[in-house]
C-alpha positions as CSV (number, residue, x, y, z in Angstrom):
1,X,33.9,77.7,-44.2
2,X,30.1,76.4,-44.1
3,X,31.6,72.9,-44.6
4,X,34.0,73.1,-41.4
5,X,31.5,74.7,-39.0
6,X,28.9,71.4,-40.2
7,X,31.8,69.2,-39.5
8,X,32.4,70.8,-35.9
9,X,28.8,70.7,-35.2
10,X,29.3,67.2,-36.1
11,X,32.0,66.4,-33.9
12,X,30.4,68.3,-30.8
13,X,27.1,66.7,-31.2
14,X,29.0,62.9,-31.5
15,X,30.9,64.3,-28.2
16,X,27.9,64.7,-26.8
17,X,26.6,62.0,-26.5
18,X,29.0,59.8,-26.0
19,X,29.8,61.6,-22.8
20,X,25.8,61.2,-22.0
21,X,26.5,57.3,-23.2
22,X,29.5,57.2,-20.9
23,X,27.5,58.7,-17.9
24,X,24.0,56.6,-18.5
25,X,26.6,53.6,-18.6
26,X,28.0,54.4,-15.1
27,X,25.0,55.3,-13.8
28,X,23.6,51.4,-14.8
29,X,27.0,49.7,-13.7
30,X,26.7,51.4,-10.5
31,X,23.0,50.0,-10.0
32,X,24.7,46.3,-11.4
33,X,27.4,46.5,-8.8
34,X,25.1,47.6,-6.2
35,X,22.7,45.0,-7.1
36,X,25.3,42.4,-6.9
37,X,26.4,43.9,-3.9
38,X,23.2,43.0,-2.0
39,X,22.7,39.6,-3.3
40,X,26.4,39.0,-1.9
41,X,25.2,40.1,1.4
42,X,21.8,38.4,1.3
43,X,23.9,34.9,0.8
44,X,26.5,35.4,2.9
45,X,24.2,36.3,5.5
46,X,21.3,33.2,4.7
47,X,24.8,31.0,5.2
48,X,24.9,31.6,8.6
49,X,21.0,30.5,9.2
50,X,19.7,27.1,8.7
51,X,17.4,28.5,5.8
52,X,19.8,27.4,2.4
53,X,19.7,23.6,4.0
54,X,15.5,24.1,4.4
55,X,15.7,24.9,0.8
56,X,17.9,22.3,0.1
57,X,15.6,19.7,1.7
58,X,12.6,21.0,0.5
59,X,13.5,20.1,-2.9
60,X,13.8,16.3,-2.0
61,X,10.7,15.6,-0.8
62,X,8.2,13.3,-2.3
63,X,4.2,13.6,-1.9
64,X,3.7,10.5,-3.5
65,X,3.8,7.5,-2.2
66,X,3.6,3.8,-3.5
67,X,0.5,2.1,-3.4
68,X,2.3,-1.4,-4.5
69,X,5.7,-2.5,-4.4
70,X,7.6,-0.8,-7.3
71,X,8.4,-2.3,-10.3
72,X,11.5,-0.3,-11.2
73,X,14.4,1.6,-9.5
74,X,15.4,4.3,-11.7
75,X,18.8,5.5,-11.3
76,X,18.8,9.5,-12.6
77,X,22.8,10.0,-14.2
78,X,24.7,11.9,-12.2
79,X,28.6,12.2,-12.9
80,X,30.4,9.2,-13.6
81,X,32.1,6.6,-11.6
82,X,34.3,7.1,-9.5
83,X,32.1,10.7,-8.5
84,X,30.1,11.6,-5.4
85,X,26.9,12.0,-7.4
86,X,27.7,8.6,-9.0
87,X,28.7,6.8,-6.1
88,X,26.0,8.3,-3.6
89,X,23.4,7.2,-6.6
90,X,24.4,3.6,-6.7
91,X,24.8,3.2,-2.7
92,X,20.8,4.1,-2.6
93,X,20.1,2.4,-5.6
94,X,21.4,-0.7,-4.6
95,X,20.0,-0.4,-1.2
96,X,16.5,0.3,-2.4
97,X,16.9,-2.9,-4.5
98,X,17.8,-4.9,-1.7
99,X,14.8,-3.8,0.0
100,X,11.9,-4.1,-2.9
101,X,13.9,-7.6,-4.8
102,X,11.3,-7.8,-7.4
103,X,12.4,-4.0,-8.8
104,X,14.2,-4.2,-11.7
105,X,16.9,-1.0,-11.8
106,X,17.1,1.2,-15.1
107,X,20.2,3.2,-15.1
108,X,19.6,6.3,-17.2
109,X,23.3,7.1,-18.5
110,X,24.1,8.1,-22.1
111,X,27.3,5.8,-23.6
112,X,28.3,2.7,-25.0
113,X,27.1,0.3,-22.6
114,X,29.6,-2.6,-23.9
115,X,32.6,0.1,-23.2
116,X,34.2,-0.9,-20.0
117,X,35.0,2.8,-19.4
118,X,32.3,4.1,-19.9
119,X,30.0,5.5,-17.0
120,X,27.2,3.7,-17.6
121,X,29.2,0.0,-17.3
122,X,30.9,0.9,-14.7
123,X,27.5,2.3,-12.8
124,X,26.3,-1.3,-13.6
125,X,29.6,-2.9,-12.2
126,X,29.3,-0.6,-9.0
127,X,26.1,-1.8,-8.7
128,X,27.5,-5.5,-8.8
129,X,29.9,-5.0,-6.6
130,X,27.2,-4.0,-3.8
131,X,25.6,-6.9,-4.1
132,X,22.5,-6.7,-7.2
133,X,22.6,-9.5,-9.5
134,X,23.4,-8.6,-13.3
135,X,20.4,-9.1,-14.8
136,X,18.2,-7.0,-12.4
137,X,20.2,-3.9,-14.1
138,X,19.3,-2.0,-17.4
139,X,20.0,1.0,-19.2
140,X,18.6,4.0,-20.9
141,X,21.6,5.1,-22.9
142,X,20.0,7.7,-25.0
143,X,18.2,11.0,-23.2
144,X,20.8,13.5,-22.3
145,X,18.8,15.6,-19.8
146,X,16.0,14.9,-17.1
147,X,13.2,15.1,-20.0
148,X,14.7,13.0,-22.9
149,X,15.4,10.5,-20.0
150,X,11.9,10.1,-18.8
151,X,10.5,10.0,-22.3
152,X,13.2,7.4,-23.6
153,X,12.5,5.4,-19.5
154,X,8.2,6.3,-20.3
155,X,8.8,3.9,-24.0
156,X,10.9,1.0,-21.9
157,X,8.1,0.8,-19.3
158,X,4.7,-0.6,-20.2
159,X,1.9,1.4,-18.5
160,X,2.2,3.1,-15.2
161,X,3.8,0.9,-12.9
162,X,5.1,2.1,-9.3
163,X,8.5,2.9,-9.6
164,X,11.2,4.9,-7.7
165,X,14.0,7.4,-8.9
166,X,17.1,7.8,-7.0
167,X,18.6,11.0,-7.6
168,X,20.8,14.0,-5.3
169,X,18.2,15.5,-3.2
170,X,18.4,19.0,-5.2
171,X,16.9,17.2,-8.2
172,X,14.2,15.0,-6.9
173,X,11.5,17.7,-7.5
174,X,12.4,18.2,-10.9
175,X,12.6,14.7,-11.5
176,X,9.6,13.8,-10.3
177,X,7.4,16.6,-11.9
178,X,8.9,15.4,-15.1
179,X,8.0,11.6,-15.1
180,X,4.8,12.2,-14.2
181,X,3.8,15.0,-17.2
182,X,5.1,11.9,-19.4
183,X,2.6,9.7,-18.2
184,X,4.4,8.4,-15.4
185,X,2.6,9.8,-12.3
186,X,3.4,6.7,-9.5
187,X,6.9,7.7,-9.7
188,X,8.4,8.4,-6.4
189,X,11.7,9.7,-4.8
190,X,14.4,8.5,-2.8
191,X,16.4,11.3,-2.4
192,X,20.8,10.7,-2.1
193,X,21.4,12.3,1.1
194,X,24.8,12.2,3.0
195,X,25.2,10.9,6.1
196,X,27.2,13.2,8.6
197,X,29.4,11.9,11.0
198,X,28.7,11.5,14.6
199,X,32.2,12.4,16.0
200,X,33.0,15.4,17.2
201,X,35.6,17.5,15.6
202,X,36.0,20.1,18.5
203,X,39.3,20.9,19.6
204,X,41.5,23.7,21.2
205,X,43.7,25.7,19.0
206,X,46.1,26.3,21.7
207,X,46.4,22.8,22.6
208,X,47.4,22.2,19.2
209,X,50.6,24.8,19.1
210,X,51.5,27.6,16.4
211,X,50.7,31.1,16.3
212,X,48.4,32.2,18.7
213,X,47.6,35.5,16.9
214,X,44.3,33.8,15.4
215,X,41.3,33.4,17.4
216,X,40.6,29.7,18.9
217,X,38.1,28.3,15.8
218,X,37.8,24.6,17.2
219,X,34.8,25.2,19.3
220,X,32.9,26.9,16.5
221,X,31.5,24.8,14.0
222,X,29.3,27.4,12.5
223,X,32.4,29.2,11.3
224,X,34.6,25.9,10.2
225,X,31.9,23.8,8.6
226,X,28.1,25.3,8.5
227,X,28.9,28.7,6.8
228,X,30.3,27.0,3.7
229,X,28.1,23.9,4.0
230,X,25.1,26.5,3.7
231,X,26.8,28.6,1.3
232,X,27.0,25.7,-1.3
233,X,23.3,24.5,-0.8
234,X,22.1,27.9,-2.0
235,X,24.5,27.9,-5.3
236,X,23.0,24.0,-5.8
237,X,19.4,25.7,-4.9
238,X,20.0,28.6,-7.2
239,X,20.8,26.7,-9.6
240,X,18.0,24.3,-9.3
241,X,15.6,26.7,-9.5
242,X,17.0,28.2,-12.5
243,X,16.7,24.5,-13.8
244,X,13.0,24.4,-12.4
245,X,12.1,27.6,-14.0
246,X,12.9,26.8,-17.7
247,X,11.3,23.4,-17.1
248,X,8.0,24.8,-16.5
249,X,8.5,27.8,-19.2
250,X,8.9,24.8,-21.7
251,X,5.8,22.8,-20.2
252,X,7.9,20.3,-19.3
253,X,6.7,19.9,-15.8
């Protein structure tokens, strides 16, 4: 009899507090969902301001500038080739070349350099193909992230020369801060912007035909193109900032 009414206490007790468990838990995923809730609302709302592109632009800004011609052009890997981090990479690269003749252009890609599929030849062959001459172009084949890169780029360079690093505009702050804590401090940036097009796109829906139910959108490129334009530069500048912050956490910036 004393054994069952320990074993009921038991069970009570374990009942307890898993319903206590069960209501602290839907207390917190309440506070989670709201939370979540008004981070949705805060960037669906920033989309429809100018502020995400600010942020976006803010990040590809250089403070330093070149007190001689530079020495190198470092090309920062992006995705490979055919990709529009790869391709908007080379287009700058090779037009920064053309501009500064004596720069020689360090292509930081891991890879087998001698595979024709890999990224890193076919980065060199893009470059080609606009125009630098073959032996202007080297690689750094072996860091795998920003840091690794300018260490392995730091023991390829002697000194400090004046160089610049072509990277997407989102990752010229990072880049920067981390070639100069190796030693490299008169890098500068030339951020990979897009160029938008000068066109108009405007139309009239009912000119067009269809159903008429929806409201006429062609005037309103706020709606068709700026809303998402602004909602992907703050989940690149989110992101970037998440990059940013581990950087400095590891003193690598």
């Amino acid at each position: 009899m004393q054994s069952l009414k320990v074993k009921s206490f038991f069970y009570l007790s374990t009942i307890k507090t898993l319903i206590k468990a069960g209501k602290t838990l839907k207390k917190a995923l309440k506070w989670i969902l709201f939370s979540f809730g008004v981070v949705f609302l805060i960037i669906i709302t920033l989309s429809f301001t100018t502020l995400p592109f600010w942020m976006y632009y803010a990040l590809s800004i250089s403070d330093q500038k070149l007190e001689s011609a530079p020495k190198y052009i470092i090309i920062m890997s992006g995705n490979g080739i055919p990709s529009e981090s790869g391709l908007m990479r080379t287009y700058y690269a090779s037009e920064t070349a053309k501009a500064h003749l004596n720069a020689k252009i360090i292509v930081t890609m891991p890879g087998d350099t001698s595979d024709t599929t890999s990224a890193s030849y076919l980065t060199r062959k893009e470059l080609v193909t606009r125009g630098i001459k073959h032996n202007r172009i080297s690689f750094e084949n072996i860091g795998t992230n920003t840091r690794s890169q300018a260490q392995e780029v730091k023991k390829l360079i002697k000194g400090n020369p004046s160089i610049i690093i072509i990277s997407s505009p989102e990752h010229i702050y990072r880049s920067l801060a981390t070639f100069h804590k190796v030693g490299l401090t008169k890098a500068t940036g030339n951020a990979a912007f897009e160029k938008p097009v000068k066109a108009s796109f405007l139309f009239e829906d009912n000119e067009l035909g269809g159903n008429n139910i929806l409201p006429n959108i062609g005037n309103n490129t706020q709606i068709r193109y700026q809303f998402w334009s602004h909602l992907k530069y703050q989940v690149v500048v989110y992101r970037e900032y998440t990059a940013i912050a581990f950087y400095k956490l590891k003193d690598w910036i």
